[in-house]
N, CA and C atoms of all chains as a GROMACS GRO file, in nm:
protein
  525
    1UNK      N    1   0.084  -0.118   0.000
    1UNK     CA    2   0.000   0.000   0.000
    1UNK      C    3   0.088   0.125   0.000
    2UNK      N    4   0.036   0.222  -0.097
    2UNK     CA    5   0.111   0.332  -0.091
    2UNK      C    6   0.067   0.466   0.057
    3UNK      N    7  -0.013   0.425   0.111
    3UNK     CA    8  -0.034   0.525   0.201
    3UNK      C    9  -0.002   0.516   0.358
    4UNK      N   10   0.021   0.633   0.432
    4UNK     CA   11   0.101   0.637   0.519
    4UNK      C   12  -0.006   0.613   0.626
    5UNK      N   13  -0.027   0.445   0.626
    5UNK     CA   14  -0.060   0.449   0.756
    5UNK      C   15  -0.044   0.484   0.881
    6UNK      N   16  -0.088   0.567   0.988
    6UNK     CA   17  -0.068   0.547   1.148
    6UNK      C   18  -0.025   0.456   1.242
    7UNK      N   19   0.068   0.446   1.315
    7UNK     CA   20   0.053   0.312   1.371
    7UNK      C   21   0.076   0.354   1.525
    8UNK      N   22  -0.029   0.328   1.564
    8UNK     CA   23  -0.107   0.365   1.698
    8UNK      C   24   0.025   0.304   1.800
    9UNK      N   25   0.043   0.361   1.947
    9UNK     CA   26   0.118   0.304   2.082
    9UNK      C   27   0.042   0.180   2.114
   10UNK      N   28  -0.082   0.198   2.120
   10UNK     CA   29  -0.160   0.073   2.227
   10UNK      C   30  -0.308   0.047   2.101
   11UNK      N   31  -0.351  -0.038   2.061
   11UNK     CA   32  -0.454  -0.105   2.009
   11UNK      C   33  -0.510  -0.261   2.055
   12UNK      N   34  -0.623  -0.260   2.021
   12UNK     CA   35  -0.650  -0.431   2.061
   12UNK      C   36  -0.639  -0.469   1.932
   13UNK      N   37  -0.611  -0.433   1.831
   13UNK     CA   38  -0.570  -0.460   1.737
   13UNK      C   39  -0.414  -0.544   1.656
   14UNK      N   40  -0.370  -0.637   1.654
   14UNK     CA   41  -0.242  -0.639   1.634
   14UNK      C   42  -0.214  -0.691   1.486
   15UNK      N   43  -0.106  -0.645   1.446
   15UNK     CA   44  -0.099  -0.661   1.236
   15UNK      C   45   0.038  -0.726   1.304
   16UNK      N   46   0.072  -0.854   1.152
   16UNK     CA   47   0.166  -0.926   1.174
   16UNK      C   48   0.201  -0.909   1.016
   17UNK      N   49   0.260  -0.883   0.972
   17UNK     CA   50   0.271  -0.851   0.815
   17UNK      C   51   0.343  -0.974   0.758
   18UNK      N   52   0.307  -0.999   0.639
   18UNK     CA   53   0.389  -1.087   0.577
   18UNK      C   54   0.422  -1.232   0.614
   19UNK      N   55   0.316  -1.259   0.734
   19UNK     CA   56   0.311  -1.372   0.771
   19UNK      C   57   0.309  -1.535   0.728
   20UNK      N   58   0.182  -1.493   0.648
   20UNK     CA   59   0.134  -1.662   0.639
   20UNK      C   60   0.176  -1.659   0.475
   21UNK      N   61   0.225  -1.728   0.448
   21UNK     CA   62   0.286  -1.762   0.314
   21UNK      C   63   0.214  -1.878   0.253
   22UNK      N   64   0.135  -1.842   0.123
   22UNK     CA   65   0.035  -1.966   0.062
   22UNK      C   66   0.171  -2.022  -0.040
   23UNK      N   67   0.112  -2.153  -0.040
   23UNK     CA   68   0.176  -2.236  -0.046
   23UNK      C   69   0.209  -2.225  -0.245
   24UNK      N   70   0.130  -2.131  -0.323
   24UNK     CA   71   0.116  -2.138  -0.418
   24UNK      C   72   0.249  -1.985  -0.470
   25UNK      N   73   0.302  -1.930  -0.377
   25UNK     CA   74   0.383  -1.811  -0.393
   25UNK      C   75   0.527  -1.911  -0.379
   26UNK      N   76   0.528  -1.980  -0.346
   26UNK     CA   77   0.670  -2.072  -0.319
   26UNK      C   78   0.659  -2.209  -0.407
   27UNK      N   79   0.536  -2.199  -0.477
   27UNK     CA   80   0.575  -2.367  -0.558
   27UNK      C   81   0.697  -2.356  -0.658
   28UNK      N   82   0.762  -2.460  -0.652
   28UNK     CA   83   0.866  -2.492  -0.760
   28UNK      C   84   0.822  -2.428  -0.935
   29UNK      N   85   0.910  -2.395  -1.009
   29UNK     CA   86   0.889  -2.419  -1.148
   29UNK      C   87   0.888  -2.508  -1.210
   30UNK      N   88   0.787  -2.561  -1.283
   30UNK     CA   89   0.730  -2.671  -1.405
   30UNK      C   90   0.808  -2.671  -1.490
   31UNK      N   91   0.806  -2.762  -1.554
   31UNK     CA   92   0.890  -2.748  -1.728
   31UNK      C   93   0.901  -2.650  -1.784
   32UNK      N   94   0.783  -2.567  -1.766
   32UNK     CA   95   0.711  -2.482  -1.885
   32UNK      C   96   0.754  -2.327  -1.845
   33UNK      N   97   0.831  -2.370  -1.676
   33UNK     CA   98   0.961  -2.204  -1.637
   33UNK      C   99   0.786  -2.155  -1.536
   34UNK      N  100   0.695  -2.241  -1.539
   34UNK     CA  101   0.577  -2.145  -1.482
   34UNK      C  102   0.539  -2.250  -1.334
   35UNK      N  103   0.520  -2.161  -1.196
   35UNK     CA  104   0.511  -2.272  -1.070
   35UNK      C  105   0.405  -2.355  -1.116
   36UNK      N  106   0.416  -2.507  -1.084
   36UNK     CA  107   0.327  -2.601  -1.067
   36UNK      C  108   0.242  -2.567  -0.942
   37UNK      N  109   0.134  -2.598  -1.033
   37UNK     CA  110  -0.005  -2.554  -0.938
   37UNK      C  111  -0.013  -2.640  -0.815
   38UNK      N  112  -0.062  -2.610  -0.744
   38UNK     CA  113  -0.056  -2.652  -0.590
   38UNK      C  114  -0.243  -2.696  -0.590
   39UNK      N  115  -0.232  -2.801  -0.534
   39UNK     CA  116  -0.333  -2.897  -0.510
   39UNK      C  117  -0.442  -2.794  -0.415
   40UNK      N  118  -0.536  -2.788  -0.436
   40UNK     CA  119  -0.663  -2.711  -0.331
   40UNK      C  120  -0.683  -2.745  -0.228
   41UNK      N  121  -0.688  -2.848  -0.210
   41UNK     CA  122  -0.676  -2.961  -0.076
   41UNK      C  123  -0.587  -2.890   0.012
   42UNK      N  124  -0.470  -2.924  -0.064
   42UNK     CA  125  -0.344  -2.875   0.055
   42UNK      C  126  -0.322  -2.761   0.073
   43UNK      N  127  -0.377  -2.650   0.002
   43UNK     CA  128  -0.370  -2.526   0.045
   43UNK      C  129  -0.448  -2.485   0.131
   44UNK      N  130  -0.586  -2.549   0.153
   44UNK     CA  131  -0.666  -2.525   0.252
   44UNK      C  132  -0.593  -2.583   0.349
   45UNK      N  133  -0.509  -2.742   0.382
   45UNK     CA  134  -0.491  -2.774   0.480
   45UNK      C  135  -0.373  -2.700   0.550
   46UNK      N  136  -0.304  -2.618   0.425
   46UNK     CA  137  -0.177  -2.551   0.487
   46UNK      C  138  -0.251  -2.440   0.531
   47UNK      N  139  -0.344  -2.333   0.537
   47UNK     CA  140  -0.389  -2.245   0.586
   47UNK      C  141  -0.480  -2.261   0.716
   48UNK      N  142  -0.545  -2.377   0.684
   48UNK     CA  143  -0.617  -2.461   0.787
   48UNK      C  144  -0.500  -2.465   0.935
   49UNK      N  145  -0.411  -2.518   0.878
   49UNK     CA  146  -0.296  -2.519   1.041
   49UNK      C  147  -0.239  -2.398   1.021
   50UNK      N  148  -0.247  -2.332   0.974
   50UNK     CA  149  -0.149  -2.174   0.992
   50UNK      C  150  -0.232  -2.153   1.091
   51UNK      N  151  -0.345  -2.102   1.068
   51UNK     CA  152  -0.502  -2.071   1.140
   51UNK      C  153  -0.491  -2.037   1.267
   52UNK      N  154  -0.517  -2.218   1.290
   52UNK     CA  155  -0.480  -2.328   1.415
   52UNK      C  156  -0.356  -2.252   1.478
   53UNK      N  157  -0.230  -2.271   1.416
   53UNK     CA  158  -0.173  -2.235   1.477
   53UNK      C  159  -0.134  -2.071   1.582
   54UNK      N  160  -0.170  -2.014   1.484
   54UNK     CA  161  -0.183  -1.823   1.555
   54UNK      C  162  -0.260  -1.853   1.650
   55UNK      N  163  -0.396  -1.882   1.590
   55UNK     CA  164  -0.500  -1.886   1.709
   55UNK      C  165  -0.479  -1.900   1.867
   56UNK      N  166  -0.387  -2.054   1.825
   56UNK     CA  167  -0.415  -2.109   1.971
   56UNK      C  168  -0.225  -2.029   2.060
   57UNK      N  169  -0.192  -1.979   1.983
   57UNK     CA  170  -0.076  -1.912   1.983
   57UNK      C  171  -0.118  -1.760   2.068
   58UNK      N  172  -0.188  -1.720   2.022
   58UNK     CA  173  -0.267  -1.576   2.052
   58UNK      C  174  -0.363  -1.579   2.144
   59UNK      N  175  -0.446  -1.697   2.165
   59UNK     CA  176  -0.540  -1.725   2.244
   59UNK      C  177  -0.550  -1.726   2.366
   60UNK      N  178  -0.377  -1.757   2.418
   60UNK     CA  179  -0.293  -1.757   2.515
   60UNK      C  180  -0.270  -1.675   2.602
   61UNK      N  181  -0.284  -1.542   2.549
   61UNK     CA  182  -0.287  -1.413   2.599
   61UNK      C  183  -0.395  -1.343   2.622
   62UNK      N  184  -0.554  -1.427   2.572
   62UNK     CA  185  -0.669  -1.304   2.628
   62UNK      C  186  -0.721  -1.343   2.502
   63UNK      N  187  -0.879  -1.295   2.554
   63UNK     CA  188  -0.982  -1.346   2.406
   63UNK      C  189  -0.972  -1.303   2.274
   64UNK      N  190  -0.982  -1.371   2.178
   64UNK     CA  191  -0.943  -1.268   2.026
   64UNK      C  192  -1.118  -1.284   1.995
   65UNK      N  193  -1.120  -1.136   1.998
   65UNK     CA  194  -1.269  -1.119   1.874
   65UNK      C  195  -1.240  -1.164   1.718
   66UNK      N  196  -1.140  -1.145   1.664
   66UNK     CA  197  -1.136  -1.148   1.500
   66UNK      C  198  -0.993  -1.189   1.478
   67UNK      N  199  -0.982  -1.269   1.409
   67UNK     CA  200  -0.877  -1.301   1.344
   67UNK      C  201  -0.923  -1.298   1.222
   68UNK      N  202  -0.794  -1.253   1.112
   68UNK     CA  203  -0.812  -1.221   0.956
   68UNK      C  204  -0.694  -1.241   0.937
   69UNK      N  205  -0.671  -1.351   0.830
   69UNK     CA  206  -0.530  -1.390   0.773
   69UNK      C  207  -0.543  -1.369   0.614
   70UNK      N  208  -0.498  -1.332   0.522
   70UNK     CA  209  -0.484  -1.264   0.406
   70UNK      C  210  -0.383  -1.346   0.348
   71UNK      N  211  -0.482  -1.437   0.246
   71UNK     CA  212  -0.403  -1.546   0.148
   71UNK      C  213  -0.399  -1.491   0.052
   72UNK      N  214  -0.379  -1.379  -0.043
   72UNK     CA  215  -0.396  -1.361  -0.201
   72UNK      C  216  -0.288  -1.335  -0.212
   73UNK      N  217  -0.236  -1.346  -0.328
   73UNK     CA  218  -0.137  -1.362  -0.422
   73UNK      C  219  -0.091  -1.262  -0.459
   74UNK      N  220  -0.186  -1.118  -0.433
   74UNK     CA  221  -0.129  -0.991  -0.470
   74UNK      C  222  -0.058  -0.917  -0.373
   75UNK      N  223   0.037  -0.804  -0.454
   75UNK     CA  224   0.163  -0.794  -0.359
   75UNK      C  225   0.062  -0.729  -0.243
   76UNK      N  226  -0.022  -0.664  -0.219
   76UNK     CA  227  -0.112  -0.577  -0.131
   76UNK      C  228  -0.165  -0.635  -0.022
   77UNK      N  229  -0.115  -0.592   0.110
   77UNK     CA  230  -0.151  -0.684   0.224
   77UNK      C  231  -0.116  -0.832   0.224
   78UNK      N  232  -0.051  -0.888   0.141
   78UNK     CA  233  -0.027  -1.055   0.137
   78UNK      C  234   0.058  -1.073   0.282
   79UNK      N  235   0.003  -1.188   0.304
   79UNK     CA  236   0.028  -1.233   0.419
   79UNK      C  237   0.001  -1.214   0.530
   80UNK      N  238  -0.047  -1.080   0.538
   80UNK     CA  239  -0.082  -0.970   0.645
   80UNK      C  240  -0.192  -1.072   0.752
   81UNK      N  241  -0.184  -1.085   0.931
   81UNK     CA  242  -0.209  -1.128   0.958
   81UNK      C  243  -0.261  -1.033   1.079
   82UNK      N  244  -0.440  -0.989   1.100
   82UNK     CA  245  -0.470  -0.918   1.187
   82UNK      C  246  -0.574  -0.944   1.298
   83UNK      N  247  -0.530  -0.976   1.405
   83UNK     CA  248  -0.586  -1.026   1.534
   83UNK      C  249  -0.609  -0.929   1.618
   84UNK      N  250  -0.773  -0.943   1.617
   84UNK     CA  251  -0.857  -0.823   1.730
   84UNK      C  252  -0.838  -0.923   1.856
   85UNK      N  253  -0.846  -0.814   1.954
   85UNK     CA  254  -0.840  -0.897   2.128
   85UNK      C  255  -0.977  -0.816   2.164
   86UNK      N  256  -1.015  -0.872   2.278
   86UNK     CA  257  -1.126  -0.786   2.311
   86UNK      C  258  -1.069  -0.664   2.402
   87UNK      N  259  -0.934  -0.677   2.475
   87UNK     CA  260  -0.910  -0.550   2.532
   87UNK      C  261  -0.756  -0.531   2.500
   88UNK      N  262  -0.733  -0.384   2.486
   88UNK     CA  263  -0.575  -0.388   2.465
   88UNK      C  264  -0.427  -0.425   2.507
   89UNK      N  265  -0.499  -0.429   2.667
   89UNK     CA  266  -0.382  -0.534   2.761
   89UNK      C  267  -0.342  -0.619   2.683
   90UNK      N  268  -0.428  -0.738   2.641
   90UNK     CA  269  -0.394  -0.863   2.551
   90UNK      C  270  -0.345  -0.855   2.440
   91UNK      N  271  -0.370  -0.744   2.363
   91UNK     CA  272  -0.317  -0.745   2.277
   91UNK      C  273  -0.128  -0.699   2.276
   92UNK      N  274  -0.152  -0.646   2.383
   92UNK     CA  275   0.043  -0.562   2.460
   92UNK      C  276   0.107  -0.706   2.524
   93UNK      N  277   0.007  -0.784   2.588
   93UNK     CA  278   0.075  -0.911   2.609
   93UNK      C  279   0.156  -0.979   2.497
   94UNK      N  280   0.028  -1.034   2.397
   94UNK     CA  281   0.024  -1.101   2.342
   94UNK      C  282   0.176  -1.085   2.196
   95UNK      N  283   0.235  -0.901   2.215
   95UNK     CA  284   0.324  -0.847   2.127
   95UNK      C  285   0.399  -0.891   2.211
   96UNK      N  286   0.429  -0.881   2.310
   96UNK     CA  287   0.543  -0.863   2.400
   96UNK      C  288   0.588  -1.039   2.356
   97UNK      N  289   0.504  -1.110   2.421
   97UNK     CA  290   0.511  -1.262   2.391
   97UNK      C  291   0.549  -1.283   2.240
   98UNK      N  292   0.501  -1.236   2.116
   98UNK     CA  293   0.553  -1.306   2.029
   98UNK      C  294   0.699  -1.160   1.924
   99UNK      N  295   0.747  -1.087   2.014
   99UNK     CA  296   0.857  -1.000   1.939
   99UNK      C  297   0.976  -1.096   1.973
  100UNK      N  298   1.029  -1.102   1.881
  100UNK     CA  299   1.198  -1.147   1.873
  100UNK      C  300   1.156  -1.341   1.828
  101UNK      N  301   1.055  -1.323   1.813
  101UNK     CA  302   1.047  -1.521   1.797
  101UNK      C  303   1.005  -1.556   1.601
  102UNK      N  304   1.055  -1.643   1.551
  102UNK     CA  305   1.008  -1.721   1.452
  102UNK      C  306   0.904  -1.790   1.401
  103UNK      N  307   0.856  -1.765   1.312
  103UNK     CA  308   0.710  -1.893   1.272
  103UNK      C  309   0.789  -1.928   1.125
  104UNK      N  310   0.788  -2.036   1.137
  104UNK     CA  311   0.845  -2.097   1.005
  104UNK      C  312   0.944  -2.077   0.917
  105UNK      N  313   1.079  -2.023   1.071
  105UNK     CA  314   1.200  -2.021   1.019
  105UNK      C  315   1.197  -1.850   0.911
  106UNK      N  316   1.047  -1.773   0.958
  106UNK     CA  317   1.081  -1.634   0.993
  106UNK      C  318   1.042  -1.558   1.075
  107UNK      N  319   1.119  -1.431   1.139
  107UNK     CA  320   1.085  -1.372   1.217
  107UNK      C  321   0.995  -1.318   1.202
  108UNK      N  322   0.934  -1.280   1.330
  108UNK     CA  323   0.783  -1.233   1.321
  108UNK      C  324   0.750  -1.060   1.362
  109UNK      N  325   0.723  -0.977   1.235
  109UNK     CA  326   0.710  -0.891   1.220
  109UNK      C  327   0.597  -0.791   1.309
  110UNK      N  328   0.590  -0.773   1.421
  110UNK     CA  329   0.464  -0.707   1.479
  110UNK      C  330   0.412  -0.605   1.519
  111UNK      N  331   0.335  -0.536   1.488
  111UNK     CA  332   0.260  -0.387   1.595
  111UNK      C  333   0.154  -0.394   1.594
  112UNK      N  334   0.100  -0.294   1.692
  112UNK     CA  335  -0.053  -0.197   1.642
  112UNK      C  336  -0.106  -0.183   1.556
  113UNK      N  337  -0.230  -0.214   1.475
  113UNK     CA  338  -0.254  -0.147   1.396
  113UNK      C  339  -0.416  -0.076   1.471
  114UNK      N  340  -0.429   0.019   1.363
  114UNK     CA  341  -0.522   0.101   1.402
  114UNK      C  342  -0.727   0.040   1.410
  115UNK      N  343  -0.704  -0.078   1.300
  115UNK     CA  344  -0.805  -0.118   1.214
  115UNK      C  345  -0.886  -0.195   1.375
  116UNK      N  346  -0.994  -0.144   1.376
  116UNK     CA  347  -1.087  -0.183   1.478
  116UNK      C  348  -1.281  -0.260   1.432
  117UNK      N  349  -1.266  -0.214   1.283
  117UNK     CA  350  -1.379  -0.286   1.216
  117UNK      C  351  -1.338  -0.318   1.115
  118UNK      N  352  -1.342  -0.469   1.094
  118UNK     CA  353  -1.266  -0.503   0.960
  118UNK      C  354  -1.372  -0.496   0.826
  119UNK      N  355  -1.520  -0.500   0.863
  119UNK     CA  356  -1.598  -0.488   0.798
  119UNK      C  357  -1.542  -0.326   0.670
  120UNK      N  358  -1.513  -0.204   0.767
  120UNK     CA  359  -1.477  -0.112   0.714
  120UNK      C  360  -1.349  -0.061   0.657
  121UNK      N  361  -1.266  -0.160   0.660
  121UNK     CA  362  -1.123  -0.192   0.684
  121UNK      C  363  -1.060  -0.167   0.532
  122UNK      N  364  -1.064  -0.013   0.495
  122UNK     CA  365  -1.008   0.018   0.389
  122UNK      C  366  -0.906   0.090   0.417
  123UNK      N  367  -0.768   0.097   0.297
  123UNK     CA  368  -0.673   0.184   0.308
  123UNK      C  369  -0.730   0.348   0.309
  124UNK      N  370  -0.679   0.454   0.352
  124UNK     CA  371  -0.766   0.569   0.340
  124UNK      C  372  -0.606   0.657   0.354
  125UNK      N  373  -2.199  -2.833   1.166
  125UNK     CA  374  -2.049  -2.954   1.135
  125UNK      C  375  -2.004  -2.965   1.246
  126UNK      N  376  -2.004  -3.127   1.251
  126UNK     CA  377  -1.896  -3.162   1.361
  126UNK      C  378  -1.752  -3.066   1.338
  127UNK      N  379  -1.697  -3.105   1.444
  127UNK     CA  380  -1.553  -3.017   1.465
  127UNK      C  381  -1.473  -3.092   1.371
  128UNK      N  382  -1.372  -3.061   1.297
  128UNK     CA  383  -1.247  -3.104   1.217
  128UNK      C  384  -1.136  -3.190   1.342
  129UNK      N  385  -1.115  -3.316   1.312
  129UNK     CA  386  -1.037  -3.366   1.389
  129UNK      C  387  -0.898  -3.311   1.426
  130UNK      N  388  -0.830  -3.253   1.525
  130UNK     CA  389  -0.692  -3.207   1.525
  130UNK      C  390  -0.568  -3.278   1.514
  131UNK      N  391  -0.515  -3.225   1.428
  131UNK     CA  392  -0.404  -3.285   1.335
  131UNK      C  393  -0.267  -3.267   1.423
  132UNK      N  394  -0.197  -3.441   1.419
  132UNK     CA  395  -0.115  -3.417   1.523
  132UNK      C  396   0.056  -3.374   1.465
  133UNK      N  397   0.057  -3.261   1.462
  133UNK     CA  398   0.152  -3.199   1.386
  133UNK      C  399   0.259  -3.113   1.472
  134UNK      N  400   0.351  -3.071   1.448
  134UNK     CA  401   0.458  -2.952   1.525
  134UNK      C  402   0.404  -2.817   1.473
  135UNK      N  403   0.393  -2.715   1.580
  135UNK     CA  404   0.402  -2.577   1.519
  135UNK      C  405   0.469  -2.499   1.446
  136UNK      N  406   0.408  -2.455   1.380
  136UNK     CA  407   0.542  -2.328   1.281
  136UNK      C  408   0.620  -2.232   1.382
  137UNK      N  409   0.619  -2.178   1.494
  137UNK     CA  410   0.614  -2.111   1.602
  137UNK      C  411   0.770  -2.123   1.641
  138UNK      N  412   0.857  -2.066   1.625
  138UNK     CA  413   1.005  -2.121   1.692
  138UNK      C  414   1.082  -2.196   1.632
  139UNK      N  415   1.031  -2.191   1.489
  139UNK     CA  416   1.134  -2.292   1.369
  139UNK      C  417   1.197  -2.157   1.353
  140UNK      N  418   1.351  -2.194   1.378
  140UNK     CA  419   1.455  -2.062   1.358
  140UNK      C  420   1.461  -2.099   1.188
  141UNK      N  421   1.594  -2.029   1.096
  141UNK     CA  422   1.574  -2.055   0.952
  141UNK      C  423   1.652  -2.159   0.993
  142UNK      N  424   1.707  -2.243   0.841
  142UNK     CA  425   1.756  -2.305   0.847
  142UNK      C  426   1.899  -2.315   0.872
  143UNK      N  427   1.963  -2.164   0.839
  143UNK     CA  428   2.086  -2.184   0.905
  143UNK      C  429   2.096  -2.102   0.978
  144UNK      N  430   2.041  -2.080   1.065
  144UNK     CA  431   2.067  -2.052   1.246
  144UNK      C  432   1.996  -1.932   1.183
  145UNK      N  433   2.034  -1.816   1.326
  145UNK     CA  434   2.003  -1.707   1.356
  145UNK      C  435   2.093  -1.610   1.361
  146UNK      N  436   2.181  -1.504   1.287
  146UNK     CA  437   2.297  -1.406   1.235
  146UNK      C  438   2.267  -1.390   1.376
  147UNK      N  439   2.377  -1.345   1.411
  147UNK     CA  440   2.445  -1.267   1.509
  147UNK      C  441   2.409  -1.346   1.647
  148UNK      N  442   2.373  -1.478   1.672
  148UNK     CA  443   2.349  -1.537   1.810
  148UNK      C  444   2.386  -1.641   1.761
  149UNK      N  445   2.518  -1.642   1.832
  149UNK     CA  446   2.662  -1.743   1.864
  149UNK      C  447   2.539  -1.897   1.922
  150UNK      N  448   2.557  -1.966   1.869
  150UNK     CA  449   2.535  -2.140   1.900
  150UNK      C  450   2.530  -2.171   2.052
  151UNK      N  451   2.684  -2.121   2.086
  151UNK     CA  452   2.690  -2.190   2.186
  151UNK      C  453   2.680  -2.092   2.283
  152UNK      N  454   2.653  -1.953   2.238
  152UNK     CA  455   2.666  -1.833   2.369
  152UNK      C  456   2.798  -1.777   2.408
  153UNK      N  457   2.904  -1.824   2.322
  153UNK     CA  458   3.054  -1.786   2.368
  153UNK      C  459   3.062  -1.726   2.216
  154UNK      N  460   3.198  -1.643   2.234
  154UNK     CA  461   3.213  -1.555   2.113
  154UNK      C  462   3.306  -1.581   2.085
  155UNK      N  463   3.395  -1.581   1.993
  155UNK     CA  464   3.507  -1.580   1.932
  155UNK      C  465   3.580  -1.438   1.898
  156UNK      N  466   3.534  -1.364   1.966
  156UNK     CA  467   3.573  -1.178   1.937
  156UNK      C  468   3.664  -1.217   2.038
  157UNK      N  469   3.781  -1.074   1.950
  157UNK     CA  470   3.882  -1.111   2.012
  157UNK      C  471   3.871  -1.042   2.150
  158UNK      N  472   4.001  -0.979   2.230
  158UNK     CA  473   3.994  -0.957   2.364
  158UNK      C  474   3.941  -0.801   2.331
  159UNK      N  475   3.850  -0.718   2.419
  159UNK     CA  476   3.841  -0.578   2.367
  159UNK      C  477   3.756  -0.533   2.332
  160UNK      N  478   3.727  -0.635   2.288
  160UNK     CA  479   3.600  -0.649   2.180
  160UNK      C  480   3.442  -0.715   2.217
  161UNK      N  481   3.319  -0.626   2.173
  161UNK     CA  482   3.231  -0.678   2.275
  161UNK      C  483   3.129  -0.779   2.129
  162UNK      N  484   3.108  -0.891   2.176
  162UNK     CA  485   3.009  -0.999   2.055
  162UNK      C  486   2.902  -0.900   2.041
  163UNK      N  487   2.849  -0.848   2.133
  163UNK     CA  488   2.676  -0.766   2.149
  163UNK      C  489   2.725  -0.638   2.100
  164UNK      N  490   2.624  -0.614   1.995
  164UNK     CA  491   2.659  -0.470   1.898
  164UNK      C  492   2.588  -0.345   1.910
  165UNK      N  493   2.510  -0.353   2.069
  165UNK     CA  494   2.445  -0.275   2.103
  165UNK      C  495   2.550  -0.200   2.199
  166UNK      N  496   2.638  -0.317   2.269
  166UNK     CA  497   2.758  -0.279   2.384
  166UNK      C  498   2.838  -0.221   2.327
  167UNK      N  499   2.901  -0.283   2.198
  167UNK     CA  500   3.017  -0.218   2.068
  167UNK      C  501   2.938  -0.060   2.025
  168UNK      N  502   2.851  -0.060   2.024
  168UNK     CA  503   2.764   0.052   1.945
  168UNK      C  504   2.832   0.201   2.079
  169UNK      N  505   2.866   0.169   2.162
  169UNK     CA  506   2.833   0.300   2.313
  169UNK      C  507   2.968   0.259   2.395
  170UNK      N  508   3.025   0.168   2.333
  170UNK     CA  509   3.231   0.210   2.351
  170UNK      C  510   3.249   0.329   2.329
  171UNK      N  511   3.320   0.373   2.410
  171UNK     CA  512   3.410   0.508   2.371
  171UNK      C  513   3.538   0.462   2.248
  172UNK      N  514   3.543   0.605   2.158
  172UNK     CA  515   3.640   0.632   2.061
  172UNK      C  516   3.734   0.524   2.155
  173UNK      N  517   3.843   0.466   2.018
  173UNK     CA  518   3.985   0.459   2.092
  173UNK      C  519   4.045   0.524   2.085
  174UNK      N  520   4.160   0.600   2.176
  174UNK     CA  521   4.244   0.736   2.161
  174UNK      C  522   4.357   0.770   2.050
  175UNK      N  523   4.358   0.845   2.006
  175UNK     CA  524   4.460   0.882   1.884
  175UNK      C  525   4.618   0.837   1.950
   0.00000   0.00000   0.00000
């Protein structure tokens, strides 16, 4: 995104950028120099345990109202991984707990973000 | 729907890369020589050495 988002001190909001990596941005090249398509099955099941995994990762720290993980393929928000808490304590826990640590052999990128209705949840 | 059975798998959560982690020594000991601090936050707020 080209615009200068805000990024708030304290939110119950927390953005993990660049997180969850679909399995179809990393397939090998085919004969044909173009990635071999990745089975539907397993992309659900690889997103299926990504899921799983934040969840019960985050869950740890205080109730999450919303979790939103962002599988598309375009460079815009990909990967982007944004977990509402119901109060902001949890969500300051829940940073504190996962800054300086790895998910899948990468580090994990984290702050505030501002976004409190995802329903309305446009760049502006 | 019944619940999806849970899959007995390892977490993604704490898989460092595959070849380690830059700048955090294996074993916690440094190989810098004498003088010299491994932590580049400590090296960063050394004083000059004198002319």
């Amino acid at each position: 995104c080209s615009r200068l988002h805000n990024r708030p001190t304290i939110s119950p909001t927390l953005l993990m950028q660049n997180m969850y990596q679909n399995p179809a941005l990393n397939a090998p090249p085919g004969p044909d120099g173009l990635p071999i398509p990745v089975d539907p099955r397993k992309s659900q099941e690889h997103f299926e345990d990504f899921y799983e995994d934040i969840f019960e990762e985050l869950a740890k720290h205080g109730e999450l109202e919303n979790l939103n993980i962002c599988d598309n393929l375009a460079d815009h928000m990909v990967g982007s991984v944004y977990a509402k808490f119901r109060d902001e304590d949890a969500a300051a826990r829940s940073m504190a707990a996962l800054q300086g640590r790895f998910y899948a052999g990468r580090p994990i990128m984290i702050e505030f973000s501002p976004v409190t209705d995802f329903r309305e949840a446009t760049c502006r | 729907p019944p619940a999806r059975p849970r899959r007995q798998r390892k977490s993604g959560f704490d898989q460092p890369p595959p070849g380690g982690v830059l700048g955090v020594p294996a074993t916690g000991f440094s190989d810098a020589p004498a003088g010299f601090s491994a932590d580049p936050v400590a090296a960063a707020v050394l004083p000059p050495a004198p002319p």
